[in-house]
N, C-alpha and C positions, 0 to 999 in steps of 0.2 A: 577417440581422444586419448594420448598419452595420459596414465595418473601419474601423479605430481609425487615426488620422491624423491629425497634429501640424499645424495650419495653417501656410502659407504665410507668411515676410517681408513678401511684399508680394502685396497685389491689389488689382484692379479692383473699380469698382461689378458689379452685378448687370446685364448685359446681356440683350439679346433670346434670346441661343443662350442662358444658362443658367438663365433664367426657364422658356424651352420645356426645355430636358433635368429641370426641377425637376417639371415638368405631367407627363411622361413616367412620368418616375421613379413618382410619387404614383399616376398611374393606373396603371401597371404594377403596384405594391403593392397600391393599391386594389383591384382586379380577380381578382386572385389567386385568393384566395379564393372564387369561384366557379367558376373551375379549377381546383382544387384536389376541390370539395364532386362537382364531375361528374366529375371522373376517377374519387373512387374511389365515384361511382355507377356505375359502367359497369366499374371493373375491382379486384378484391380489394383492400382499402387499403395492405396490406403491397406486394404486387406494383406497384401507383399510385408506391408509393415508390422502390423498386428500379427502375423504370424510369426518374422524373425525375431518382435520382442517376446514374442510367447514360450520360444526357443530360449533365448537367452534366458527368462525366467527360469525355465524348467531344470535346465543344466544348475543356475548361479543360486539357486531359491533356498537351497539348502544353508546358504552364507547371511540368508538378510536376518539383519538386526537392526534392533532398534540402539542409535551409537547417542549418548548424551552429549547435548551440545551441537548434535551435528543433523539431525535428524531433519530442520528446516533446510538444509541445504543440502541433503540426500533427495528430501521428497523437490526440490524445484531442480535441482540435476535430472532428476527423472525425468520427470516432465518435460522441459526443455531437450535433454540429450535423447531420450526415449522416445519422446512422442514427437514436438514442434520439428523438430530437427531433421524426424524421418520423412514427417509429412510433407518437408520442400523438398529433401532429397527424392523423394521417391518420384514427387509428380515431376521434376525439372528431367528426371532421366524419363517415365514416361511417355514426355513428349519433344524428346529428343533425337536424334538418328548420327550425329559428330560427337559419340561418347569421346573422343581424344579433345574435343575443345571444351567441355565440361571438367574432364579431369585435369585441365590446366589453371580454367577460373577458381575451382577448388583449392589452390592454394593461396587464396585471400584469405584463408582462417588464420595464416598467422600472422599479415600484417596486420590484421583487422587485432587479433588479439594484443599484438604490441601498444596499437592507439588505443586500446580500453584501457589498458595498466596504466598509461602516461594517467586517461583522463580521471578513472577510480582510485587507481595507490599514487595517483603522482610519481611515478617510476619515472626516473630522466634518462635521458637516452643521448645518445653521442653521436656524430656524423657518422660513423660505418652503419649504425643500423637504420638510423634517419634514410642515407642512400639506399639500403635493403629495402626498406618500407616502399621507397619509390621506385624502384625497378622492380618489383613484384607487382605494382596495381598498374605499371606502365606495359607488362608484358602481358599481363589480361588484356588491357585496353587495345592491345596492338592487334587482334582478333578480329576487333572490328571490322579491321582493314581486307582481311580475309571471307570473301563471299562464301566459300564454306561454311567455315566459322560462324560468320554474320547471322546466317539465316536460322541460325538455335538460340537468336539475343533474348527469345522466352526463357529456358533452360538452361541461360548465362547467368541472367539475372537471376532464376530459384536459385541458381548455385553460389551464385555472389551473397542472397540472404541466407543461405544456408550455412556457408562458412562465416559469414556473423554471427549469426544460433551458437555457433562449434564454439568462436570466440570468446562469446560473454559464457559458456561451459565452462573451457577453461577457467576464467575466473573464478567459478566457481567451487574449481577442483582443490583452488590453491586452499581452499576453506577447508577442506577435508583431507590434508596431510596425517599418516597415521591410521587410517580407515583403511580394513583389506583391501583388495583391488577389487578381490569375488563379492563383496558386501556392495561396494558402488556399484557393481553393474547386474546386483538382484535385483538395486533400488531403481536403476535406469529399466530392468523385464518389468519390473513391477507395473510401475509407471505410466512405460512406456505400451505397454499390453491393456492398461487401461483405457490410456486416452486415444490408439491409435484403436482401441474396439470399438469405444464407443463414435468414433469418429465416422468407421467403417462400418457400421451398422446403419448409421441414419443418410452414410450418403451410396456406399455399396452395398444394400444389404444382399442380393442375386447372388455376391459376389462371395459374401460370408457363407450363406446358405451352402455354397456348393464346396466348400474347403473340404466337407468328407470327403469329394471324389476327387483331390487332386491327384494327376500323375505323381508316381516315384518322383521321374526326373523334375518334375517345378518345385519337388519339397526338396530336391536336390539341392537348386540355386539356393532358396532360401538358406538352406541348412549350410551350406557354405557357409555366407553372408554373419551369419549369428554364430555358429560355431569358429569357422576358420577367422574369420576377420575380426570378432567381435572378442572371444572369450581365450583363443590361442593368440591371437596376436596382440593383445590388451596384455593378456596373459604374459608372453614372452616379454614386452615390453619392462611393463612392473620386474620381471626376472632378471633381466638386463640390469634395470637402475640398481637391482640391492647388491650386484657385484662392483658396479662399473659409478663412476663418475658421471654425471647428468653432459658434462662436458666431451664425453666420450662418447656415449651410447648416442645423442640426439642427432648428431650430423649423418649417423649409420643409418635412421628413417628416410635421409631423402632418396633414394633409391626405388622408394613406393613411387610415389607419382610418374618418376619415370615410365615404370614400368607399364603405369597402368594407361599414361599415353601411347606407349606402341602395342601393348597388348590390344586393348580397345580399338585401335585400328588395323592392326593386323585381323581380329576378331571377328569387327562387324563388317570387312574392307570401308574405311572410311578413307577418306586422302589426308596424307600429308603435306601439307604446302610448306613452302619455304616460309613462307610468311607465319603460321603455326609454327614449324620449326621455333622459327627465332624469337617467338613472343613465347612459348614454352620455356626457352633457354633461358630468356631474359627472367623469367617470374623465380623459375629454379635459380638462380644467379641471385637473384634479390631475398628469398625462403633461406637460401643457404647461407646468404652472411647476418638476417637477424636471425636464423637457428642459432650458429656459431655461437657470434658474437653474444648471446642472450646467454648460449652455457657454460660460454666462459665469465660473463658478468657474475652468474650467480655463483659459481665453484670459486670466484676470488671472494666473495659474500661471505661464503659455508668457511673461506679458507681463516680469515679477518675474523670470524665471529669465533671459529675455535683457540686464534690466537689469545682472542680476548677472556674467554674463558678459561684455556692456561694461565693468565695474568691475573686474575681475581680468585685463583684455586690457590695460585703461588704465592699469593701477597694473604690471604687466607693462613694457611700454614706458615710461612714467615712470623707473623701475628702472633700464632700459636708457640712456637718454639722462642721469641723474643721473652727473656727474662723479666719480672714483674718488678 
């Protein structure tokens, strides 16, 4: 999950260093997912989990604080992002074999996050993203159609709850504006190393037991997964938003999912049907105009509310300088 960041006063064009940390970013996402799919081919999906929060901790552990104010919504970010969140993800890919039609249903996290904001902040919304909202869940649905596709409606559905999970996160992020990046995601190792230990003890415990002897390459995948995708791509993320504009940086992520549909099928050879094709295109087509359109809504927000604050700074001083 994107953290939540208020654009910048001022910035620069888009230069050479943030085009490449954007390619970075995008393949690091992109890719993921195929580390993700062999780690928990090679090791229990719950255990797969408890390792990469274990990772994340160890690297981010050094950043957690205790933040006032904010601490009930760090500790259930964790939980939920750490723990619940891995737990679908992890079993929906391990019993999956069309990683390219999982990483297509995965973008229901953001229309699913758009109808939470309508139904929790009452956020109103206008026809372009209304239309986004429905060609995103129309290009999942079209999957159906596809007997490929079809036959992973187990590991459709973990992925359809799973980017709910992501969704009502986000929510919860918007709580924690202000809060490092590296602090949210000691509190997500934390967590997340908790609830997926204890999870994995009482239902893989074989599976625990034997973590001393994993091959290099399976602590490989993971270490991906938690380092590359988790705390570099978070990472660059957060780094992105403090130069650039929310309305800038956000439409630069869809390029992930792309990726990680032909990566994944290139990968595992899965097929690409015409029929995936076009239910891909349609969801990316729907994803991309409420990205847009959501980062343009809120940078006319940030633009409106600084106006406003010039006029009450100006009428301030006016005050001041009027004779008594």
């Amino acid at each position: 999950m994107a953290p939540v960041a208020s654009p910048p006063p001022h910035h620069a064009g888009f230069g050479v260093r943030d085009l490449a940390v954007v390619l970075v970013m995008n393949v690091l996402w992109g890719l993921n997912i195929i580390a993700v799919k062999m780690a928990v081919s090679q090791i229990a999906p719950l255990t797969a989990g408890f390792l990469r929060q274990a990772i994340v901790l160890l690297v981010c552990g050094s950043a957690l604080r205790i933040v006032p104010g904010k601490t009930r919504a760090l500790l259930t970010l964790g939980f939920l992002s750490g723990g619940v969140f891995y737990v679908i993800t992890n079993l929906s890919l391990a019993i999956a074999t069309n990683i390219g039609a999982l990483a297509i249903a995965g973008q229901l996290g953001v229309p699913f996050s758009m109808l939470l904001a309508i139904a929790v902040f009452r956020e109103r919304i206008h026809i372009p993203r209304m239309i986004g909202i429905g060609l995103s869940v129309a290009g999942v649905v079209l999957l159906v159609f596809d007997p490929s596709a079809a036959r992973e409606a187990p590991g459709l559905m973990l992925t359809a709850l799973a980017s709910f999970v992501w969704a009502v996160c986000s929510l919860i992020q918007r709580r924690l504006v202000g809060v490092r990046v590296l602090t949210i995601y000691a509190w997500v190792g934390l967590m997340g190393t908790i609830t997926l230990g204890v999870a994995a003890w009482m239902v893989e415990p074989a599976a625990m037991r034997a973590l001393p002897s994993l091959k290099l390459g399976t602590l490989a995948w993971v270490g991906f997964s938690a380092i590359g995708s988790t705390v570099i791509g978070q990472g660059a993320m957060s780094w992105l938003l403090q130069r650039h504009p929310v309305s800038m940086v956000t439409p630069m992520t869809l390029a992930a999912p792309v990726i990680a549909v032909f990566a994944s099928a290139y990968y595992f050879d899965n097929p690409l049907t015409l029929v995936m094709l076009a239910g891909g295109a349609i969801a990316m087509l729907g994803v991309g105009i409420v990205t847009v359109r959501t980062a343009r809504v809120d940078r006319v927000s940030v633009d409106r509310a600084s106006v406003d604050r010039a006029k009450i700074d100006r009428a301030k001083i006016d005050r001041k300088d009027k004779p008594a």
